[in-house]
C-alpha positions in Angstrom: 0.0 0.0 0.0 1.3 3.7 -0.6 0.2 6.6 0.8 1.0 10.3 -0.5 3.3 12.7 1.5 0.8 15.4 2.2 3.4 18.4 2.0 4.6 17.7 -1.4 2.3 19.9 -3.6 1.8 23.6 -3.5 -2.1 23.4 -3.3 -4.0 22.8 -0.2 -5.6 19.4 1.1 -9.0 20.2 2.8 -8.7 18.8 6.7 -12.4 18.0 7.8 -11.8 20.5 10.8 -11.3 23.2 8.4 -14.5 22.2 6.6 -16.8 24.9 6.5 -21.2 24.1 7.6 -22.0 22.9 10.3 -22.2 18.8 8.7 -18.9 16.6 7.9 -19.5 14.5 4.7 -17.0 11.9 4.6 -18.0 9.2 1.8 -16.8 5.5 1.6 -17.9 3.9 -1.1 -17.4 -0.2 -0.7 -18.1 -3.1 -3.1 -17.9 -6.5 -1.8 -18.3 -8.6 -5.0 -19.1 -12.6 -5.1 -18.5 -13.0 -8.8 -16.2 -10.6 -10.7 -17.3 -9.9 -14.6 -16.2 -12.2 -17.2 -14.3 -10.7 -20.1 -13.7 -12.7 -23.1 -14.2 -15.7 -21.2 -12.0 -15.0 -17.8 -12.6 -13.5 -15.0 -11.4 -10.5 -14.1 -9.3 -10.0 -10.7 -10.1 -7.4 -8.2 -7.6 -5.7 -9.5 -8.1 -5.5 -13.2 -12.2 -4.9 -12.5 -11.0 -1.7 -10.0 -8.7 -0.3 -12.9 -12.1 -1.0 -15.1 -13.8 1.3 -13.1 -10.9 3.4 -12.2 -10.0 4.6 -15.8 -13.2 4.9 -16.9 -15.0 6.7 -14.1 -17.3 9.0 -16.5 -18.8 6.3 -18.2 -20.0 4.6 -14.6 -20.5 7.7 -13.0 -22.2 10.4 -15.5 -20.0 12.7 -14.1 -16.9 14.2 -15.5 -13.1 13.2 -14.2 -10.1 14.4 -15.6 -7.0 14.6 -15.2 -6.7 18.6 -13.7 -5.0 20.8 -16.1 -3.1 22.6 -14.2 -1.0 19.8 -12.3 2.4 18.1 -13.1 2.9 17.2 -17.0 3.1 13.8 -15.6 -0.5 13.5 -14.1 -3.0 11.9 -16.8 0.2 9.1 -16.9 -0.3 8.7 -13.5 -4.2 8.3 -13.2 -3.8 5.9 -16.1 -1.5 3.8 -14.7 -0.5 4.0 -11.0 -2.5 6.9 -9.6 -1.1 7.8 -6.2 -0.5 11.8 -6.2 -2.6 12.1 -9.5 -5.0 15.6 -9.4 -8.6 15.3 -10.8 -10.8 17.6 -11.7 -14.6 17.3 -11.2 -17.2 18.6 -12.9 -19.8 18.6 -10.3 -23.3 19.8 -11.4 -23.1 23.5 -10.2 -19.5 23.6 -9.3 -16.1 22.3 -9.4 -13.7 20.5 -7.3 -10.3 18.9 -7.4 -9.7 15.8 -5.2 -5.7 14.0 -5.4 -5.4 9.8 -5.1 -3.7 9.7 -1.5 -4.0 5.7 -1.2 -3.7 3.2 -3.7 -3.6 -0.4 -2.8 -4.1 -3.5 -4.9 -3.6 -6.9 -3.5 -4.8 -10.3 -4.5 -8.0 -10.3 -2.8 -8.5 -6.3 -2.4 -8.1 -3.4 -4.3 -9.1 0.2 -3.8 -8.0 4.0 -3.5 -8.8 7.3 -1.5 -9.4 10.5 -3.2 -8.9 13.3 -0.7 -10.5 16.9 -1.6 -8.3 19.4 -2.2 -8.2 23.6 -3.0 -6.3 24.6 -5.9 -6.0 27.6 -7.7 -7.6 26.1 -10.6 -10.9 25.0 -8.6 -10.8 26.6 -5.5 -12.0 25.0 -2.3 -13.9 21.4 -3.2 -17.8 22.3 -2.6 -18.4 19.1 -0.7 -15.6 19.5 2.3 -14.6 23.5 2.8 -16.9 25.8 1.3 
């Protein structure tokens, strides 16, 4: 498992004690699966079905990731291919927000990642944790 050194980028992670409203929204969004989907005739692993989903979040979500234009030339490789430290930007209905991948694990049996909101100067404080 890796984990992101939270100092090493100019822009701001949002802390949910600097969050502004009186309500914390802190989303985890698990899938225990039984049976992964069959793809010309295997089965995928965890890990293959999580970079499925990963990589192509727009067409599952109806929602619009990218990688964020302003970050690191190296960023889009990143979210492509091993996305720890890789910036998205969001097009949220009404808004913007940026969010970075601070953990990325994929193991055997178990594979996920962490976005963590963030403020840029790009998007500006996430609308979900700080505004």
């Amino acid at each position: 498992m890796s984990t992101i050194d939270r100092n090493i980028i100019d822009w701001k992670v949002q802390d949910l004690i600097n969050a502004g409203g009186q309500a914390i929204n802190l989303d985890r969004f698990s899938v225990k699966m039984d049976k992964l989907p069959i793809v010309n005739g295997r089965m995928m692993t965890p890990v293959q079905f999580m970079n499925e989903v990963r990589t192509n979040l727009n067409t599952y979500t109806g929602t619009v990731f990218q990688p964020h234009p302003y970050a690191p030339a190296n960023n889009a490789f990143l979210w492509a291919n091993n996305p720890i430290g890789s910036i998205l930007s969001i097009g949220i209905p009404m808004d913007r927000g940026s969010v970075i991948v601070s953990e990325y694990n994929t193991t055997v049996n178990d594979a996920y990642w962490t976005f963590t909101t963030i403020q840029d100067p790009y998007n500006y404080q996430h609308p979900v944790t700080g505004k």
